[in-house]
DORO-633770 format. One line per 10 residues: their letters; for each residue x, y, z of C-alpha. Coordinates in steps of 0.5 Angstrom, whole numbers. Layout:
% residues N
A = X/Y/Z  ... .
END
This chain:
% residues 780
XXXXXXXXXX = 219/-49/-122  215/-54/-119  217/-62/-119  214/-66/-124  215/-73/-126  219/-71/-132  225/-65/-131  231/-63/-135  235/-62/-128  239/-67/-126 .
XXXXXXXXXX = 237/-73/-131  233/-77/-126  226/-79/-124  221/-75/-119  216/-79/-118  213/-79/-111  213/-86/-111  220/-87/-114  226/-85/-109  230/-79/-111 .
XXXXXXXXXX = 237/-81/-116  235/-87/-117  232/-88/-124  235/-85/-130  230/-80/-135  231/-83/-142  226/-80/-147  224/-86/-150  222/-89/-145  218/-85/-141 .
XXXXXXXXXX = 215/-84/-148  213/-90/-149  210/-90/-141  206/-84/-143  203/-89/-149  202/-95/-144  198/-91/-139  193/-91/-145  191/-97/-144  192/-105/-145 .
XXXXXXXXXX = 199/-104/-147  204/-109/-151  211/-105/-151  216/-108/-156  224/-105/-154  230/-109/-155  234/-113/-149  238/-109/-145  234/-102/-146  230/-102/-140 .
XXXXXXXXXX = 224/-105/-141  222/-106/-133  223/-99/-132  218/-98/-137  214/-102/-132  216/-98/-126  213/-91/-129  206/-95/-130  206/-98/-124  208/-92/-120 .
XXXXXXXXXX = 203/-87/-124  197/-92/-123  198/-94/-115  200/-86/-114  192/-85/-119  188/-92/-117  191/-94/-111  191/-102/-108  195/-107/-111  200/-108/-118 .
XXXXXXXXXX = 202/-115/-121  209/-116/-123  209/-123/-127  215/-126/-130  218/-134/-132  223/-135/-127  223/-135/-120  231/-132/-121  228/-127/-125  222/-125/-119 .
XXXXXXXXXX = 228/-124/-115  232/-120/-119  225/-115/-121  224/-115/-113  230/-113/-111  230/-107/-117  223/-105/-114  225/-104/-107  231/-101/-109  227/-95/-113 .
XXXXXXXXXX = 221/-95/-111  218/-91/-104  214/-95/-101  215/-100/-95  219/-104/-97  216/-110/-94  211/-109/-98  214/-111/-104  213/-119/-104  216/-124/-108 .
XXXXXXXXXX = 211/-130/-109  213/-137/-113  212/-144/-111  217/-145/-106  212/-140/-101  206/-145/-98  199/-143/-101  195/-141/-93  202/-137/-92  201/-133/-99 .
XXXXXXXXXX = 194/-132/-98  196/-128/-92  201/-124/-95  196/-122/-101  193/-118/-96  200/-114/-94  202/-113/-101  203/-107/-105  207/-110/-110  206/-117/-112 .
XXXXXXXXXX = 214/-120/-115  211/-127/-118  212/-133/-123  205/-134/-127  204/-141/-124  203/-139/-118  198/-133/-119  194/-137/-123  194/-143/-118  192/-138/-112 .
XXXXXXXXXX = 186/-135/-118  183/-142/-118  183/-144/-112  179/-137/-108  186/-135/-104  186/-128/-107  182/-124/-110  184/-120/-117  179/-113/-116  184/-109/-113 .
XXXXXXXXXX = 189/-110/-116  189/-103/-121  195/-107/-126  198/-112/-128  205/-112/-132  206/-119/-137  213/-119/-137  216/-123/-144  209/-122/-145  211/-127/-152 .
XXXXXXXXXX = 209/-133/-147  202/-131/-148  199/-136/-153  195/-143/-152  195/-145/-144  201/-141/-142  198/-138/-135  199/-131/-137  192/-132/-142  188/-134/-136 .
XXXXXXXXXX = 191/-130/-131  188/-124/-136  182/-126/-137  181/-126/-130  184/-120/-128  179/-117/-133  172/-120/-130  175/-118/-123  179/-112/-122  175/-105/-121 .
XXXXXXXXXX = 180/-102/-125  184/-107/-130  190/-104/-134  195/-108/-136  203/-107/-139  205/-113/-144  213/-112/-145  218/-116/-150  224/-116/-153  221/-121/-159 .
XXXXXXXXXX = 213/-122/-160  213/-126/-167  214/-126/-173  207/-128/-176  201/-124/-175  197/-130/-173  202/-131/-167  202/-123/-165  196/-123/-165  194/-128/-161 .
XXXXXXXXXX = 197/-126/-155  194/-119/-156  188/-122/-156  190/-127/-150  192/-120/-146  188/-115/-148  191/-111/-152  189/-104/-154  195/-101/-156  202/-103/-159 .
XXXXXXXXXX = 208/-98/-159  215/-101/-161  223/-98/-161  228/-101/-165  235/-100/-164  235/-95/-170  229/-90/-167  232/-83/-167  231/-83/-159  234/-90/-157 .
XXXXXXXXXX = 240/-88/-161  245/-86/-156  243/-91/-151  245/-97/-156  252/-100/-157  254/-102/-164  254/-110/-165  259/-113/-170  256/-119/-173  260/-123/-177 .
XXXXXXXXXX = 257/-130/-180  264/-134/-181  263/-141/-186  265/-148/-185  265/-154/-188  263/-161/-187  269/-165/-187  268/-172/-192  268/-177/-186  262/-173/-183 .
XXXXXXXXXX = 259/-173/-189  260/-181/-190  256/-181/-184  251/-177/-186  250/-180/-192  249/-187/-189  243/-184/-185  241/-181/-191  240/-187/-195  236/-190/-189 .
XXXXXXXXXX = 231/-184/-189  230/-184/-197  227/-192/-196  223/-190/-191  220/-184/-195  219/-190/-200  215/-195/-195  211/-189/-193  210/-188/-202  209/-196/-201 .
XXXXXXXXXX = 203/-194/-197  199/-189/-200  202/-183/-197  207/-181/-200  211/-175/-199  216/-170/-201  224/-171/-203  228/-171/-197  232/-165/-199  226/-161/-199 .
XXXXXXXXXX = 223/-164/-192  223/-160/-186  222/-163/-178  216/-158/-179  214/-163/-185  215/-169/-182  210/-166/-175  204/-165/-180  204/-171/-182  203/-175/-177 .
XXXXXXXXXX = 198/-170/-175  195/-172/-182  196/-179/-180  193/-179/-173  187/-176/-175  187/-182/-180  186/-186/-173  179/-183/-171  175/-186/-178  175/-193/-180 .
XXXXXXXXXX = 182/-195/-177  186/-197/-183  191/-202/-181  197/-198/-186  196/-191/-182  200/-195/-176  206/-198/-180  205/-191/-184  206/-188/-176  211/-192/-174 .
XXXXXXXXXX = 216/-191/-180  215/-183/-178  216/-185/-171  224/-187/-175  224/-182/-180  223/-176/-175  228/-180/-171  233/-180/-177  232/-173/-179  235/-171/-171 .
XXXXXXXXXX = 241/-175/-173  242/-172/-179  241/-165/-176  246/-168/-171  252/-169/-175  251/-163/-180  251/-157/-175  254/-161/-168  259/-167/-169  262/-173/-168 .
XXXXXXXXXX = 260/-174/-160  253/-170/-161  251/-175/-166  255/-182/-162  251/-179/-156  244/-179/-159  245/-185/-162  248/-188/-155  240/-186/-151  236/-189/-159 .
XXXXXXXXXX = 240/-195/-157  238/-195/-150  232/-194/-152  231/-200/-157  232/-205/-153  230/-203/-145  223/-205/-143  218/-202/-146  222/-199/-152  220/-198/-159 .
XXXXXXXXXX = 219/-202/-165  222/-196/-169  228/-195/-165  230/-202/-165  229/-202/-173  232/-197/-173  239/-200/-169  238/-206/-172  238/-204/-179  245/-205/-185 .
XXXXXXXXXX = 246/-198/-186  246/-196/-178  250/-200/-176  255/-198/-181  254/-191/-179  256/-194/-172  263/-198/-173  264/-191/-177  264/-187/-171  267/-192/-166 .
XXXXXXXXXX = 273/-194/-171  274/-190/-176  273/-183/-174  279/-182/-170  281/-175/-169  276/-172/-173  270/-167/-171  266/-161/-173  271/-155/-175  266/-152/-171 .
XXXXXXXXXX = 270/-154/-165  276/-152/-167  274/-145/-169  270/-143/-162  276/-145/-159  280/-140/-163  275/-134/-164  273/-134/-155  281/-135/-154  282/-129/-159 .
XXXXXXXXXX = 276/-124/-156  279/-126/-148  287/-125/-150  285/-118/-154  281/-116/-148  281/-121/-141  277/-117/-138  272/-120/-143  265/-124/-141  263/-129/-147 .
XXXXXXXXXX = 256/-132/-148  257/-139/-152  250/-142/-154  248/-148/-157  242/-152/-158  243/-158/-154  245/-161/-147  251/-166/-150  253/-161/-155  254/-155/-149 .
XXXXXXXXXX = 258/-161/-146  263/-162/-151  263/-154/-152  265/-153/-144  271/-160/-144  274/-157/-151  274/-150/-148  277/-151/-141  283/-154/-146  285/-148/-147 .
XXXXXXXXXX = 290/-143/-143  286/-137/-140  279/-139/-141  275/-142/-135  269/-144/-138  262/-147/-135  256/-150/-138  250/-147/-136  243/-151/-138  236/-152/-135 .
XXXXXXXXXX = 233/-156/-128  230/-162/-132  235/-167/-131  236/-173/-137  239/-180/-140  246/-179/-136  245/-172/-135  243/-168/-129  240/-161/-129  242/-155/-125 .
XXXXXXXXXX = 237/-153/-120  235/-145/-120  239/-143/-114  245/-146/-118  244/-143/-125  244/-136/-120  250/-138/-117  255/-140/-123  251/-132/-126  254/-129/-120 .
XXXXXXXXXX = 261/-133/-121  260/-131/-127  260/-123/-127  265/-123/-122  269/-127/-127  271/-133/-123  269/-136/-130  270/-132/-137  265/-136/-141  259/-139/-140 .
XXXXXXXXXX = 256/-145/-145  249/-144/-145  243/-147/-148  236/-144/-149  236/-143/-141  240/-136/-142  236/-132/-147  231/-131/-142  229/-131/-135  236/-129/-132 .
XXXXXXXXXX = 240/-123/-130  245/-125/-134  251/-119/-135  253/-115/-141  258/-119/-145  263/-117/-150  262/-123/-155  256/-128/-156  258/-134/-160  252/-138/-164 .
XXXXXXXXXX = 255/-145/-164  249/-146/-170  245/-141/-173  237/-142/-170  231/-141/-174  226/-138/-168  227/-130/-169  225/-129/-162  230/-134/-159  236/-131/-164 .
XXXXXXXXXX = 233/-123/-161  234/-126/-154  241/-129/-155  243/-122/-159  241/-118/-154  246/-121/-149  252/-117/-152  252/-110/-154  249/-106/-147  255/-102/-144 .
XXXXXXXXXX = 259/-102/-149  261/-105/-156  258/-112/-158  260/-117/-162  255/-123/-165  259/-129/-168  254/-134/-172  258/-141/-174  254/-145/-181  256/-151/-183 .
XXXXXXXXXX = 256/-150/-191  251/-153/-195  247/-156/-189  241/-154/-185  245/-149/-181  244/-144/-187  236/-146/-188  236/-144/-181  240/-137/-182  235/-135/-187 .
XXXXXXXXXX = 229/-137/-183  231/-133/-176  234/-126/-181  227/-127/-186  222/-127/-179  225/-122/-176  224/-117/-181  216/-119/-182  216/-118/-174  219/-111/-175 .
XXXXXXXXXX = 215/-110/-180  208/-113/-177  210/-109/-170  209/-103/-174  204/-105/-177  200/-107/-171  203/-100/-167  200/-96/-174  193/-100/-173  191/-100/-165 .
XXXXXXXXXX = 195/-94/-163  190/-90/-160  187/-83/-163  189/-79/-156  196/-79/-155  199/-77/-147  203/-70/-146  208/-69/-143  205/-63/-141  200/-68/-138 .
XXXXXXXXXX = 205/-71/-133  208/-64/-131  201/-63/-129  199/-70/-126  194/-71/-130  196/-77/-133  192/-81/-129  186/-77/-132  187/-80/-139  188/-85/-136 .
XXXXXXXXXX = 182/-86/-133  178/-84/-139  181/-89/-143  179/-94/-138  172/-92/-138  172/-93/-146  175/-99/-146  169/-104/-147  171/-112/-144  173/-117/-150 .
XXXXXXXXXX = 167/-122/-150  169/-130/-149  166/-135/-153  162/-137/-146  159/-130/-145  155/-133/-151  154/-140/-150  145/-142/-148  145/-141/-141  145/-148/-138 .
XXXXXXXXXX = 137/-150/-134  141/-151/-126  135/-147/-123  140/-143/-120  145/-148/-116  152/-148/-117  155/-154/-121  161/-156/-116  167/-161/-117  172/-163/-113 .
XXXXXXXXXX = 179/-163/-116  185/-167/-114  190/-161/-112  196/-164/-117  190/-163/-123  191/-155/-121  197/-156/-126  191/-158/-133  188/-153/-137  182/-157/-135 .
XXXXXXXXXX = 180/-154/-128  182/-147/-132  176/-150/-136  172/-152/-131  172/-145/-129  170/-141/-135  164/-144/-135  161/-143/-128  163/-149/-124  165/-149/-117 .
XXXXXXXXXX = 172/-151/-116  175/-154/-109  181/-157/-109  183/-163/-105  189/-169/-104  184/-174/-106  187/-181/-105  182/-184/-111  181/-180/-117  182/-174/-120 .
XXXXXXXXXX = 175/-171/-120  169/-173/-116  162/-170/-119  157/-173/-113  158/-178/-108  158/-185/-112  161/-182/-119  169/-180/-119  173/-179/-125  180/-181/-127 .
XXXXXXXXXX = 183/-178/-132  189/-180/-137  192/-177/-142  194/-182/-148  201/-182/-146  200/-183/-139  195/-189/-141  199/-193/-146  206/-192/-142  201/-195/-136 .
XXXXXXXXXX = 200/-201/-140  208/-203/-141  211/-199/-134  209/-204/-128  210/-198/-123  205/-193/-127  200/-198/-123  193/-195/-128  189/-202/-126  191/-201/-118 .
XXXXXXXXXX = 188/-194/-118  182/-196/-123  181/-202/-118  180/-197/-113  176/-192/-116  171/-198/-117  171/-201/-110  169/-194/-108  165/-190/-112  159/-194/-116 .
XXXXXXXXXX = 160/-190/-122  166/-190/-124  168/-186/-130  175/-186/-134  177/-181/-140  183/-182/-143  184/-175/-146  188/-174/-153  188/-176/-161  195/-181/-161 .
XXXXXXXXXX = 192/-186/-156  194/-192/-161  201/-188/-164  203/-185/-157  208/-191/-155  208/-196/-162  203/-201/-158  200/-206/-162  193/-204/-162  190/-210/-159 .
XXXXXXXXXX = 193/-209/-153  190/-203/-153  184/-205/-154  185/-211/-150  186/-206/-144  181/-202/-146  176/-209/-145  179/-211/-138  177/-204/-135  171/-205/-138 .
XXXXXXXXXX = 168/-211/-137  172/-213/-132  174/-207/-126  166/-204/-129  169/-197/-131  166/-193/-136  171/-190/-141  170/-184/-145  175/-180/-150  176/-173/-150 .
XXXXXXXXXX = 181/-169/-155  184/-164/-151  183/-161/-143  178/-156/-146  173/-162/-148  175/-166/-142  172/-161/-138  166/-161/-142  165/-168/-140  167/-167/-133 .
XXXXXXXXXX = 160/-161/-132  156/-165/-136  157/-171/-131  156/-165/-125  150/-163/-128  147/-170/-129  148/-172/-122  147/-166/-118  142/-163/-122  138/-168/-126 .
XXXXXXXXXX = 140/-174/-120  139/-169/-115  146/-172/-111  151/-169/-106  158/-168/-109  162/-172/-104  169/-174/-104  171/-181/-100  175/-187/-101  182/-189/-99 .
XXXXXXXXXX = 187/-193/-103  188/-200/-102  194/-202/-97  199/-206/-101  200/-212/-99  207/-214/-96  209/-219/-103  206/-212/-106  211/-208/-102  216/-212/-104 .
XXXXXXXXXX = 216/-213/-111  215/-205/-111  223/-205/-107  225/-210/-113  222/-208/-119  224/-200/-117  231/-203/-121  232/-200/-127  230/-205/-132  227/-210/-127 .
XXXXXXXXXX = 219/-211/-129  214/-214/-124  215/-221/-127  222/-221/-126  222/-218/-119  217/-223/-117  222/-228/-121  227/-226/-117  224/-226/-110  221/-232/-111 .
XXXXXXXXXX = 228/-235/-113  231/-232/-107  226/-231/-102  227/-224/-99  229/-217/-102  235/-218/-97  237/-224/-101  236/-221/-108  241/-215/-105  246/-220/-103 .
XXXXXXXXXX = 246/-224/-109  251/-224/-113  252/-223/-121  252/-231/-122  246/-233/-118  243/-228/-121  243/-230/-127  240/-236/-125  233/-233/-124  229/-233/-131 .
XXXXXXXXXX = 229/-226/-135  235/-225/-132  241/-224/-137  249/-222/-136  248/-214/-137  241/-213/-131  245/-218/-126  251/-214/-128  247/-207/-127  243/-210/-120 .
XXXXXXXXXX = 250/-211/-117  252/-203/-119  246/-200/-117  246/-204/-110  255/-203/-109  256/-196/-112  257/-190/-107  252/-186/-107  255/-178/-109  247/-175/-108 .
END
């Protein structure tokens, strides 16, 4: 009997282009194969099941058919390493033609390596920067797998990497797979119309076929209560929160009883509120907004000493203090810290407390210690949802005899916490497997994104109400053998509102998967017989021929009269990162990226824009070292028509500035730097401004598009205050203070803390942070 991609001896793979005994045959994935070489596909398969062995078998059949290029894209430069590693491994080609692209690899050395590549292994970011840029070319590439493909929704890379690839590739067939897409129609939905989704096809750990490939999962939800010195704390911040919602009813907004209000609530709300700001301007929305801003504050604090404890809720409190009286904080945090009830919720958890914390604690302490004395072999997942809440999670577990804990969180490093770089995260999961540590604390960073060893027992710290995080975190256990998932809730608490929330989503996502895989799921169905013969590539191509391109909304936009001249923009190469240039490209406009030294975007020789989201705007106006009015001030000195968008619908609510500041600024750029400012809501709209700026100047004015211009050299007393004022805490004036004072930057180092505080805007505690930062060891 012949070869055929599917056989009954021995059970592996054949498959010309997948190397011998390499792959195991699994019925329902190649079942689920067969669907996707139909069309556009969304497959759903739990963690663990091998949905990039579903991936393998497509890509194989459709370079075997087609030829030119696949794409592999997935979130994390970790998790390209590891597909990259599987696929040379499995597949028979070359295997320097199997690539890994992500940001660590310079643009010009991958425009090059594109050409050589059979394979492409990539994170989204870098493919999308590479589409925008013209330094690779879509139209041979005969497939495209989205790996957590759930990521495809708003202005998420894989959206524009799909819509591109459709209007470019000779043949465009792609592969979404995901353990988790969503729970709402609406959020289904729209990533199969962000990937082009024909068909839908699903496997759920029940389906005849995945069966005897799923380990049982134990799950146990085990109840604790709050004990009454937590609740005393809490109940201070609730009285807090129920005079704020009265001074919000005071003001003509009223709003529901605290018991009934969610953060979800609350985020509406301001929304309401700020939308309120683009009418007349009524002075109340401002306070109503700032005592929001303490309502949403207060309502994490709360959450805090429900579901964490005594230390998350301390340390929170500690960062809002820091925050209310820095330079530049904000009113609603110094309220807050300075109102009755909080400081005596402080003294609470500074003296009286003691030794009391969550009963949460204690239980993870017994339940991880339980599971590695009864099996020491064991690897064990702790999740939790904050950073401060992993930490204290890691010091109490590493009490305990035979454990060897590691916290595990994301590269962005915080207030007095320092993040773990991607080669780190892949060192402690490989110490990990070899069992150098038994248990690894994690946050949201191992749902998704590594390759991250099988584990016998995953501990929710707290109940989470996302259905596809809490699919994520329960498919950490339960692949080789018998798994057990064990979720701590705090009685009475929004821990057990979270519990419903994430059980209720994941059945309407199960049920919705179904539904769609029931509506979408197309009349021809791929054989068996058809893979033995090879003619899956023949269905195949007639799907493709009968799948008709999704229009976009610019397909039906009015031409625009340019005469047939393309509209060009230079784009600075930092705004690649926007949705604006993604925008700009929709529309027809000709990109270049340049390092411009003036401007984020140049539309002819004397018009240059400068662009600035309403957060970066308002931060400007009280961070010296932002420096809006020094970039203006150049804009204006080298280009004649100098233009400023200030992009976003929070620009009086993003820092809790007094108006007239703002509209003070606002003046000063106008009258007294000459730069016109025009609003935009969002990327979309900014890029409108930007074409029809183009369009005016290159069509109408008939100008060139010419970027020019460098920066202003600071001064020596410029660079001097920059050096002095970099110290945490030190503003400009205060930095001219002291230079003037001392006379040189030198002196302001070798000052002590005495003749410091001789200096105007200079108390105890900044004398005594500039000497710690000048006298600290360094320790990298």
């Amino acid at each position: 009997m012949k070869d055929t991609l599917f056989t009954n001896e021995p059970s592996y793979i054949k498959h010309p282009l997948i190397k011998p005994d390499t792959v195991e045959q699994r019925l329902y994935q190649l079942n689920l194969a067969g669907k996707a070489l139909e069309g556009p596909s969304l497959v759903v398969l739990p963690t663990g099941l091998g949905k990039t062995i579903i991936a393998l078998f497509v890509i194989a059949s459709r370079l075997q058919r087609f030829g030119g290029k696949a794409l592999l894209l997935s979130p994390t430069k970790p998790l390209v390493e590891q597909h990259a590693s599987f696929f040379r491994r499995v597949m028979n080609i070359p295997e320097e033609e199997v690539l890994t692209f992500t940001g660590s690899i310079s643009p010009a050395e991958r425009e090059k390596l594109w050409e050589k590549g059979r394979l492409i292994v990539s994170t989204p970011q870098v493919i999308e920067n590479d589409i925008l840029t013209k330094r690779i070319s879509l139209e041979d590439v005969s497939h495209v797998t989205f790996d957590e493909a759930h990521r495809a929704v708003g202005n998420y890379a894989y959206t524009f990497i799909a819509e591109k690839y459709f209007e470019a590739a000779k043949n465009p067939h792609i592969l979404a797979i995901t353990a988790s897409p969503g729970s709402s129609d609406e959020k289904i939905a729209e990533v199969c119309e962000a990937l082009h989704i024909e068909n839908v096809a699903v496997k759920t750990e029940k389906d005849r076929d995945v069966r005897p490939y799923v380990q049982e999962k134990e799950i146990e939800w085990v109840k604790v209560n709050l004990p009454p010195e937590m609740k005393e704390v809490r109940d201070l911040l609730e009285i807090i929160m129920d005079d704020r919602i009265g001074k919000l009813g005071e003001l003509g907004f009223p709003v529901a009883a605290r018991k009934n209000m969610s953060k979800k609530d609350l985020l509406a709300l301001q929304k309401s509120l700020q939308s309120e700001l683009r009418g007349e301007g009524n002075p109340a929305v401002f306070t109503a907004l700032s005592v929001l801003a303490e309502m949403m504050k207060l309502n994490h604090g709360i959450e805090l000493i429900e579901t964490q404890g005594v230390l998350a809720l301390k340390k929170y409190l500690e960062k809002l203090g820091q925050e209310a009286f820095a330079k530049g904080g904000t009113k609603a945090a110094k309220r807050l810290m300075e109102d009755l009830y909080m400081r005596k919720a402080l003294h609470m958890l500074k003296e009286n407390m003691g030794e009391v914390e969550h009963p949460k604690l204690g239980l993870a302490q017994k339940i991880v210690s339980g599971q590695l004395e009864g099996s020491p072999e064991s690897r064990v997942i702790v999740f939790t949802n904050y950073r401060d809440t992993a930490e204290m999670v890691t010091d109490a577990l590493s009490e305990v005899p035979g454990l060897s804990p590691v916290r595990f969180v994301g590269q962005s490093s915080k207030y007095k916490d320092k993040g773990l770089t991607q080669k780190k995260q892949v060192e402690i999961i490989e110490k990990f497997r070899e069992g150098e540590y038994n248990v690894l604390v994690a946050t949201s960073v191992a749902e998704e994104g590594l390759d991250i060893p099988s584990t016998d027992l995953v501990l929710f710290y707290e109940p989470i109400p996302s259905e596809i995080r809490s699919i994520q975190r329960k498919g950490r256990t339960g692949r080789l053998h018998k798994g057990r998932v064990v979720v701590l809730v705090t009685k009475g608490t929004r821990d057990e509102a979270y519990y419903w929330s994430s059980k209720n989503k994941e059945k309407r996502m199960l049920n919705s998967m179904h539904g769609l895989e029931s509506a979408l799921c197309s009349k021809k169905t791929t054989s068996l017989s058809a893979f033995e013969n090879g003619t899956e590539a023949e269905a195949g191509a007639e799907a493709g021929a009968e799948f008709e391109k999704q229009k976009t909304l610019g397909e039906f936009e009015v031409p625009d009269e340019t005469g047939g001249e393309t509209l060009r923009v230079v784009i600075d190469h930092r705004e690649t990162k926007s949705g604006v240039a993604k925008s700009l490209d929709r529309m027809g406009v000709g990109l270049s990226f340049k390092a411009l030294e003036v401007g984020d975007y140049v539309v002819s020789d004397r018009v240059a824009v400068e662009r600035k989201r309403t957060d970066d705007f308002a931060s400007s106006l009280i961070d010296g070292k932002r420096n809006l009015f020094a970039q203006l001030s150049d804009l204006a000195r080298v280009y004649e028509k100098p233009v400023l968008i200030i992009e976003g619908e929070d620009l009086f609510t993003a820092r809790q500035l007094n108006p007239n500041a703002i509209y003070g600024s606002l003046a000063s750029i106008a009258i007294d730097f000459g730069v016109s400012i025009l609003y935009s809501r969002d990327e979309g709209e900014t890029a409108s401004i930007l074409k029809v700026l183009a369009k005016r100047e290159q069509i109408g004015e008939k100008r060139e598009v010419n970027p020019h211009g460098k920066k202003s050299a600071s001064t020596l007393a410029e660079q001097q205050e920059y050096l002095v004022s970099a110290i945490s805490n030190i503003g400009p004036k205060a930095a001219r203070n002291l230079l003037l004072h001392l006379g040189s930057v030198e002196a302001v180092m070798n000052a002590d803390t005495e003749e410091l505080q001789k200096v105007k805007l200079i108390g105890p505690k900044t004398a005594a942070r500039i000497r710690e930062i000048v006298t600290s060891q360094y320790k990298g």
